[in-house]
N, C-alpha and C positions, 0 to 999 in steps of 0.2 A: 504494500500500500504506500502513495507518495504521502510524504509527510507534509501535514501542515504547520508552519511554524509560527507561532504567534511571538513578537517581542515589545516589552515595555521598556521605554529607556529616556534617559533626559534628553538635552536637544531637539533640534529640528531636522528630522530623517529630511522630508522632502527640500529644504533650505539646502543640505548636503548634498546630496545629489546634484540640486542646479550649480552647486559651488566648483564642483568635479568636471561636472560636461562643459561649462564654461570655461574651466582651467583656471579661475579664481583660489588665489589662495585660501590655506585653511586658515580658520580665526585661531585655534589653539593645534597642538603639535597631537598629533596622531589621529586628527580627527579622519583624514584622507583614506590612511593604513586602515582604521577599525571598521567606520563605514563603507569605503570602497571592499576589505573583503566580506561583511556581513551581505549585500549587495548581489556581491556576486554569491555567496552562499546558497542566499536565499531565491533566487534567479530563474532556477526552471520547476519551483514551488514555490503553490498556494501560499503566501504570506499577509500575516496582518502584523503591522507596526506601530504599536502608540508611541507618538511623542508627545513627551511632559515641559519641554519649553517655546511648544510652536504654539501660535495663533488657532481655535478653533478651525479646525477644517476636516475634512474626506474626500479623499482622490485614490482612483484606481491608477495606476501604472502597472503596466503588464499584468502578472500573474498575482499582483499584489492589491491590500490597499494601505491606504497610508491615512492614519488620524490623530488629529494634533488635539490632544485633549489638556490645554493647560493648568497649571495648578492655580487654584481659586487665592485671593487675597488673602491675607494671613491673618489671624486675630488673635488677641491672646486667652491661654484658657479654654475653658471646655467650648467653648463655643469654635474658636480656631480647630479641635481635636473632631468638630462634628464634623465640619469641611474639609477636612483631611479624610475622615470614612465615607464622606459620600462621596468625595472624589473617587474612592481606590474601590466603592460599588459600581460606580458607575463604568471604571473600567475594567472592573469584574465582568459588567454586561456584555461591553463590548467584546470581550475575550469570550463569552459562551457565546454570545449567536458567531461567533466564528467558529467555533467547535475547534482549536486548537489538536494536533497530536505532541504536541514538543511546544514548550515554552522557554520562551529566554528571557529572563528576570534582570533587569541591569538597573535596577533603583534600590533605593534602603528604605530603614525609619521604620513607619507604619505603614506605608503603599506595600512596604516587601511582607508583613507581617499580615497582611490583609490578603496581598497574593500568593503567597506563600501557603497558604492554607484553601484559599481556593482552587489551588493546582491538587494538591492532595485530594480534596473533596470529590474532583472532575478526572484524576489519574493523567495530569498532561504528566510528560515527560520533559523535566525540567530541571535546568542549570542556572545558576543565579551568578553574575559575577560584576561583583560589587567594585567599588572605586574611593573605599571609606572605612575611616576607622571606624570601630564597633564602642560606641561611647557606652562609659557605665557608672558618669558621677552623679546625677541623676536620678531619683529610683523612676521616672518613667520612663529613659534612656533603658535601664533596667529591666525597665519589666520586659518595655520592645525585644534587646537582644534576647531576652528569655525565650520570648516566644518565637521569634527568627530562627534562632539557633535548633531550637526543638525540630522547627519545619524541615530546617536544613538535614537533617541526623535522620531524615526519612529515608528511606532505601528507593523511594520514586526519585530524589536528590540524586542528579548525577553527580554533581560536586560543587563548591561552592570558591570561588575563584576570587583573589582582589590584588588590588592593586599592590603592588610588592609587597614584599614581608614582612614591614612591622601593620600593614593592616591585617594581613592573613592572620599573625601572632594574634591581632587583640579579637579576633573570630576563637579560636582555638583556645583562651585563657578563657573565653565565656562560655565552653562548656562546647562549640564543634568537635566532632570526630577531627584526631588531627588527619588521619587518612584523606580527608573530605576537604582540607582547605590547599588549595594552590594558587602560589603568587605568580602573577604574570607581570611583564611591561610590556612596553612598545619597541620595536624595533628600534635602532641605534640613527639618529641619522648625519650626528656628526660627532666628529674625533676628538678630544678635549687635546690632542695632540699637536691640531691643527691650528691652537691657539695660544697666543703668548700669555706667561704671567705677569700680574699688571704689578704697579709700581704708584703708588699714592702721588698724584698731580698736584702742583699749587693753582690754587686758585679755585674758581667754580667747583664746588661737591656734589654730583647728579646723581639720587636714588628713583631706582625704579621698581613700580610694582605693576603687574600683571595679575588681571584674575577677574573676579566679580566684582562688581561693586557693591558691596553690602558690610552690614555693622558686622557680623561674625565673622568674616574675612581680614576683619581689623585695616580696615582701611581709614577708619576713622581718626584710631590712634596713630596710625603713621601721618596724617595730616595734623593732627596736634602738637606731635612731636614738631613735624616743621614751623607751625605757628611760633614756639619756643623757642625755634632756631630762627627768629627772621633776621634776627640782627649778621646774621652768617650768609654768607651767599654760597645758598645751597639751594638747585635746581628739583622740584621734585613732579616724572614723569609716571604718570597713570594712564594704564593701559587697559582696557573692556569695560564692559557694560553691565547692569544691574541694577536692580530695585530699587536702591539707595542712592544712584549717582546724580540725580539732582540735588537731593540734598547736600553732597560732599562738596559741588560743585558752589552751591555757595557758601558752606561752609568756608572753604577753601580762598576768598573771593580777598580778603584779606592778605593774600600773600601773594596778588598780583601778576607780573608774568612771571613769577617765580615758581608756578607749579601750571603743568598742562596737563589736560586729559586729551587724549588720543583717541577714545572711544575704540571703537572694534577694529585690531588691525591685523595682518595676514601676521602669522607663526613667525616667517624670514625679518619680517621687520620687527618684532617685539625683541625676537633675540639680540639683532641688532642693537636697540636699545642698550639691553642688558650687558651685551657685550662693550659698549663706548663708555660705560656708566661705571659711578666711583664705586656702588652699594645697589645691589638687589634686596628689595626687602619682601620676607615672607610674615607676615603680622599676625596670622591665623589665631583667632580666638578659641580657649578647649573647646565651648560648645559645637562648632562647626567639625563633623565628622572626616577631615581630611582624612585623604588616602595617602599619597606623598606627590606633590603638586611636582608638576612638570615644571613648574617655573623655577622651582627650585634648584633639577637635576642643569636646567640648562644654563643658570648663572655659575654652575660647577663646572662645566662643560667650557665655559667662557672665561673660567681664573677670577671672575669676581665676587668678590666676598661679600658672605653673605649675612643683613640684619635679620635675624628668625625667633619668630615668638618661642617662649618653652611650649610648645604646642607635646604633647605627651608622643606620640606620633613620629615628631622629629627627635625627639632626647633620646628615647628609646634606641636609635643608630649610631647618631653622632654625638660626637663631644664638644663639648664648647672648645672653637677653636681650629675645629677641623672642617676650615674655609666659611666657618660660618662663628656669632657671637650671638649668643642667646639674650634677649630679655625678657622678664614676664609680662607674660598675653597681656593684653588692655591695659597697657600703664603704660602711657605714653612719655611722661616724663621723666621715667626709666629707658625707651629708646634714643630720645632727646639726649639724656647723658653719655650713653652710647655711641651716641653718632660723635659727641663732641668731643668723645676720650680717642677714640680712632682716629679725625682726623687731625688728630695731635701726636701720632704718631707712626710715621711713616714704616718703621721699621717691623711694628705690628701686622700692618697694611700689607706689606708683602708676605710676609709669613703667612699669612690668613691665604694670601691669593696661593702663593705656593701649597699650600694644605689642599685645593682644592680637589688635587687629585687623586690624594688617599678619601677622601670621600665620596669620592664621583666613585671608587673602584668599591667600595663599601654598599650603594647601593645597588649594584648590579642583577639583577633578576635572569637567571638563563631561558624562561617558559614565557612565550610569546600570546596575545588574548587568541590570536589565529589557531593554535596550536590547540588550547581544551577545547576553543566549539568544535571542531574537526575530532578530537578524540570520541567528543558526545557524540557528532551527528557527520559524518565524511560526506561531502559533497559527493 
């Protein structure tokens, strides 16, 4: 029997696609690799797709359909917690009048715990592969991986995949079969070889940050930080898009042309960025369930040192020091001291960029995301 395969996942599948047949660059780094092989994967089978950051839509393309079923407004409290279940009923719906045979799970939280058990219920045939630490300071953070974890340790659980290994670890300390968790990455697509160690510049100090725009990203605190710093001339460049970036934008509005957003720009440019830049900053706040951000690997890849929240996620690998200088998440005027004690010292500055390559070798993953769906399901 030809299989059907149902996938839920973030982004904009059909946005994807026209970004590929156009030859438009990707906005973030693997988006090409993951989508372009699920794509073809899925190709000469029945597929349905929900994406969770497109616009309301439904569109057939070939043997497929495509539905952009966005996440509703957020609120705090139980009332946010209802909109959250009727979101993950409603594309519960969608997933049954599809009649899935194989499902592919690529979200967390409560949509995974909601679908997660809906696969069970209906016997899809289903692999889940996340892109996120499994938080558990929280007892509702809590209770979720509980019941995640449980779904996943089903024997209909092909396996349960994430983003490299200190997210796979925090699946497998919450109680997954360790047999059941595999870390993947994305293929390699450039050589940290290829590029020089920097050397602390006088004059202009330019950090950049890359990602979402939103509060648990800590975007916020990295622009406070710079308010503190205004008296310094020190450039600060933001890169993507997000719920919050009006607000940061005028938050921000204070520090003149001393800070730009860039809004959404192709992969080769952001690197770029990162790579010209004094300081890459990773600000990530605990509550945001980071996997291990690509913008991080690539400011490693680049020799530039890197400012990084104590995000649990990241301490867990690296050391303070190894290409990177920790401070605690949301305290901005602990980054602020941070930035000031580095560039007052140049000698640091290099050492940190020198280090970067025992860290870049530290995160290496050898199991590619290509690699488990094709174990589960071979083209």
């Amino acid at each position: 029997m030809t299989p059907r395969i149902a996938v839920v996942q973030h982004g904009d599948v059909r946005e994807a696609r026209r970004l590929r047949a156009t030859g438009q660059p990707e906005p973030y780094y693997g988006m090409h690799y993951s989508q372009g092989f699920l794509d073809e994967w899925m190709s000469t089978r029945p597929h349905l797709v929900i994406s969770l950051n497109a616009p309301n839509h439904r569109e057939i393309q070939a043997d497929g359909l495509l539905v952009g079923l966005p996440e509703p407004k957020s609120l705090p409290g139980e009332l946010g917690t209802f909109r959250q279940l009727r979101w993950a009923y409603q594309i519960v719906r969608e997933l049954r009048k599809f009649r899935p045979t194989h499902f592919l799970l690529r979200t967390g939280s409560l949509l995974a715990a909601t679908l997660l058990r809906a696969a069970l219920r209906h016997r899809w045939q289903t692999l889940a592969m996340f892109a996120g630490f499994f938080p558990n300071l929280r007892r509702y953070d809590r209770f979720l991986t509980t019941r995640i974890v449980r779904s996943l340790n089903d024997p209909l659980i092909f396996a349960a995949g994430n983003h490299r290994q200190p997210a796979t670890d925090s699946m497998i300390e919450a109680g997954l079969r360790p047999e059941k968790g595999i870390a993947w990455d994305y293929p390699l697509a450039r050589d940290p070889a290829d590029f020089p160690y920097r050397q602390l510049s006088p004059g202009r100090v330019e950090i950049v940050y890359a990602g979402a725009m939103s509060q648990a990203k800590g975007v916020g605190d990295l622009i406070d930080a710079a308010i503190q710093l205004k008296a310094r001339d020190i450039q600060l460049t933001l890169c993507g898009t997000g719920p919050d970036l009006a607000g940061f934008e005028n938050r921000a509005r204070i520090l003149g042309d001393s800070v730009r957003f860039l809004g959404r720009v192709g992969n080769d440019e952001v690197f770029r960025q990162m790579a010209s830049a004094t300081f890459v900053c990773v600000p990530t706040r605990h509550e945001f369930p980071e996997g291990f951000p690509l913008t991080l690997t690539e400011a490693l890849t680049a020799h530039t040192p890197i400012l990084a929240s104590d995000h649990p996620v990241f301490t867990r690998v690296l050391n303070d020091g190894e290409g990177l200088k920790y401070f605690p998440a949301g305290n901005a005027p602990a980054l602020a001291g941070l930035i000031s004690r580095l560039i007052e010292e140049p000698t640091s500055y290099e050492l940190l960029s020198r280090r970067t390559t025992e860290a870049f070798d530290k995160l290496q993953c050898p199991i590619r995301f290509h690699e488990i769906v094709e174990r589960w399901l071979p083209r």
